[in-house]
C-alpha positions in Angstrom: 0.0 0.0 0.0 2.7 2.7 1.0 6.3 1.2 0.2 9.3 3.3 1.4 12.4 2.1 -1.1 15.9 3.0 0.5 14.1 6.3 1.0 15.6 8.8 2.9 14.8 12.9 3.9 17.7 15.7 4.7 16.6 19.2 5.7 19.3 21.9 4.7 21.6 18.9 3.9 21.3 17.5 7.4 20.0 13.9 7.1 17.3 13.0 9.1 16.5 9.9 7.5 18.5 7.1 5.6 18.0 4.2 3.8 14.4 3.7 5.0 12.5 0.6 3.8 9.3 -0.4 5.2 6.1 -1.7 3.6 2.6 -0.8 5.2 0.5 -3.3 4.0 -3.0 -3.2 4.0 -4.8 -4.0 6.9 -2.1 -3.5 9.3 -0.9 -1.9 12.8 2.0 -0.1 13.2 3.5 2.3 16.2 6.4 4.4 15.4 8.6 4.9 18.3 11.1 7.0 19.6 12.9 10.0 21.4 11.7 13.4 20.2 13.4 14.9 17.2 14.1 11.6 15.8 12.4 11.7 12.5 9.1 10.2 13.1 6.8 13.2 12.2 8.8 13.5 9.3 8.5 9.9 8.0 4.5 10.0 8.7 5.2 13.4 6.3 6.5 11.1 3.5 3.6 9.0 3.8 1.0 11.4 2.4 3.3 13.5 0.1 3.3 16.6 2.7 7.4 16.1 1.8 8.9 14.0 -0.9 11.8 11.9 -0.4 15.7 13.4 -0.9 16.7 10.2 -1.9 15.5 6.6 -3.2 11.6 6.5 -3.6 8.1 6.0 -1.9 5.5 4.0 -3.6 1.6 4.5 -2.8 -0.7 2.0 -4.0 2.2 0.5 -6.4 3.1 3.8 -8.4 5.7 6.4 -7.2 4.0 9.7 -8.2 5.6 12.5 -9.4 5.3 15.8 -7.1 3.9 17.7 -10.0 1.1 15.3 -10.6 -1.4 17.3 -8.6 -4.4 14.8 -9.4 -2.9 12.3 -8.3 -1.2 13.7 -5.5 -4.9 15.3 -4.5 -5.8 11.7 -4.9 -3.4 10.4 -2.5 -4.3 12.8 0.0 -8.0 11.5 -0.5 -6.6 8.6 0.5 -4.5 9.0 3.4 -6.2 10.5 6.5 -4.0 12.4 9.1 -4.4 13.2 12.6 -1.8 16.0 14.0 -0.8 16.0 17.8 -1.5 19.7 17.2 -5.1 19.7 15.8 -5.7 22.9 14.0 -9.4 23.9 13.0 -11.5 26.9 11.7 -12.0 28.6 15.0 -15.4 30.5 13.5 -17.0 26.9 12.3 -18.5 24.9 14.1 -17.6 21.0 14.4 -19.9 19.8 11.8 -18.3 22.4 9.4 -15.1 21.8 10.3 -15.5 17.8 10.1 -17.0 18.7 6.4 -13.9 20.5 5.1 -12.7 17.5 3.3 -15.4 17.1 1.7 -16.0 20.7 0.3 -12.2 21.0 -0.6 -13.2 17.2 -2.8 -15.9 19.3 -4.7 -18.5 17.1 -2.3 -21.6 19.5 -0.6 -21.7 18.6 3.0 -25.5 18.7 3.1 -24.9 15.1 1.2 -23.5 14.1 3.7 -25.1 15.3 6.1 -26.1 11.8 7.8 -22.6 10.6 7.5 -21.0 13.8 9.0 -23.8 13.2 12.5 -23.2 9.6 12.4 -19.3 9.9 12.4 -19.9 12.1 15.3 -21.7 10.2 17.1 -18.6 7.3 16.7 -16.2 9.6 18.1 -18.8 10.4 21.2 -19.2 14.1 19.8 -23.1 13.7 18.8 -23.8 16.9 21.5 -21.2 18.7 20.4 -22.7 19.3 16.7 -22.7 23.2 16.7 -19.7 24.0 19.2 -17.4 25.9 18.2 -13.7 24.2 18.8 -12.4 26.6 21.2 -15.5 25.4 23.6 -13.5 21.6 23.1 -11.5 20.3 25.3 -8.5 18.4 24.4 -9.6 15.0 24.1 -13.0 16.5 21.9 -10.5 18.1 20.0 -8.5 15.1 19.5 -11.7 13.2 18.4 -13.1 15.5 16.3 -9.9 15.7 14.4 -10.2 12.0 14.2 -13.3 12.4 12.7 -12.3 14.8 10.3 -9.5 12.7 9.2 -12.0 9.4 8.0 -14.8 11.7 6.8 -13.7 10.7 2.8 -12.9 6.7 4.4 -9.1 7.0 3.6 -7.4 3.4 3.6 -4.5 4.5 5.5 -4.7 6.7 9.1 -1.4 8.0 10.4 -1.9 9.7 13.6 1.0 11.9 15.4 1.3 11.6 18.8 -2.5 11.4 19.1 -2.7 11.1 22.8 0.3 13.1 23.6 -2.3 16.4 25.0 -4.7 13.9 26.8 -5.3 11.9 29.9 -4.9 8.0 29.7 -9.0 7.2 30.3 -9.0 9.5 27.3 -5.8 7.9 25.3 -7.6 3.9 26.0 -10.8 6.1 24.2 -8.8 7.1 20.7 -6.9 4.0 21.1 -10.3 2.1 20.9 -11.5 3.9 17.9 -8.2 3.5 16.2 -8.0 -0.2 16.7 -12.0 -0.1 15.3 -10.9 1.2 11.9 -7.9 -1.6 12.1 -11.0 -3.8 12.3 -12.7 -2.0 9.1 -9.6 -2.5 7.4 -7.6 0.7 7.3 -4.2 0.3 7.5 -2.9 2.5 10.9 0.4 4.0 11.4 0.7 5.6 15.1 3.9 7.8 16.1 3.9 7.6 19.9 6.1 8.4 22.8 3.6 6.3 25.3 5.0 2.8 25.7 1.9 2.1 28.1 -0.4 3.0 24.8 1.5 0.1 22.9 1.3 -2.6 25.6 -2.3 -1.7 26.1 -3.2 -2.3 22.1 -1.4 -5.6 22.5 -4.0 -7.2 23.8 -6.4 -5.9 21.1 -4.6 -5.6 17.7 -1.6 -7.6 16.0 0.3 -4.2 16.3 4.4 -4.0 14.7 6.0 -1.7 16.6 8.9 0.0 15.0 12.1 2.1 16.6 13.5 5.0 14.3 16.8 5.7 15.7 20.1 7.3 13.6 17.9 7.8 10.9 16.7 4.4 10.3 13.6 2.5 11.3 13.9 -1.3 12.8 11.7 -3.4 14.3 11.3 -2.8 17.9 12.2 -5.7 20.6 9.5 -7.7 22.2 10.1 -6.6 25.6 8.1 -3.4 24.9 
């Protein structure tokens, strides 16, 4: 599904990372682990064109697309739903609008939708929260509804950044849940966490890989996690 090929990324000719290969096959579980700064943001980055490799190649869906291929790069962003530690929204919108960006930037009217957009809400425990407005959230409804937001057009990959990093852990076993619940649908998950205690708490409930990025190259992480 997304195939990283001796890929690797350098900022201002400082590598951050080398030599990558990894395939995230459909269907599957992954955590991305490691210290801060290591590269992990930047590798989920790679995975939905938001940066293109500085060296070797990442496939998507079996074709490497070019940069200036904005279809298909549009198409591969249709594909690929992202959820950012940092959730930004439209401050002036409510949730229901905001959750229906994607689908207005796709050329699709939200009243279509409508039904989808309440129901999807309604997974992610935010039916009551239809017409807030996301500074009334708190940080795990903001968390949630950016969740939301990121399966609105049913993307086939997730990659989450440090999803639970701003929340409490009743909160964290919450997103966990409805992470490992799209695992179950099918979507193919890629988590970058910092919370070892997130990990051993998925084991019981997904066939997770966990993988270490460390001196710029990923390896599979040991089973004593």
């Amino acid at each position: 599904m997304i195939e990283f090929d001796e890929a690797g990324f350098s900022y201002g000719g400082t590598s951050v990372l080398r030599n990558v290969s990894l395939t995230l096959a459909p269907g599957s579980f992954h955590f991305l682990i490691g210290p801060s700064g290591v590269g992990k943001t930047t590798l989920l980055r790679l995975c939905y064109m938001d940066l293109v490799p500085t060296e070797g190649a990442v496939r998507f869906f079996g074709t490497e697309i070019a940069p200036s291929d904005r279809n298909a790069v549009a198409a591969l962003r249709r594909a690929v739903g992202v959820v950012h530690q940092d959730c930004q929204f439209l401050d002036h919108m409510s949730v229901f609008e905001n959750i229906a960006l994607p689908l207005r930037v796709s050329g699709i009217p939200a009243a279509e939708r409508a039904g989808d957009i309440e129901a999807l809400l309604e997974w992610v425990d935010l039916g009551d929260r239809v017409d807030a407005l996301p500074p009334e959230l708190s940080g795990g409804e903001r968390q949630r509804a950016a969740l939301a937001r990121a399966v609105i057009l049913s993307p086939d990959v997730i990659v989450a950044d440090e999803p639970t990093g701003n929340v409490d852990w009743d909160m964290a076993q919450r997103l966990l849940a409805l992470l490992v619940e799209l695992n179950r649908m099918g979507k193919t998950v890629v988590i970058a966490t910092h919370d070892l205690n997130l990990i051993r708490a998925a084991k019981g409930r997904v066939a997770a890989r966990v993988l270490r990025l460390a001196n710029g190259q990923v390896q599979p992480a040991g089973a004593d996690l």
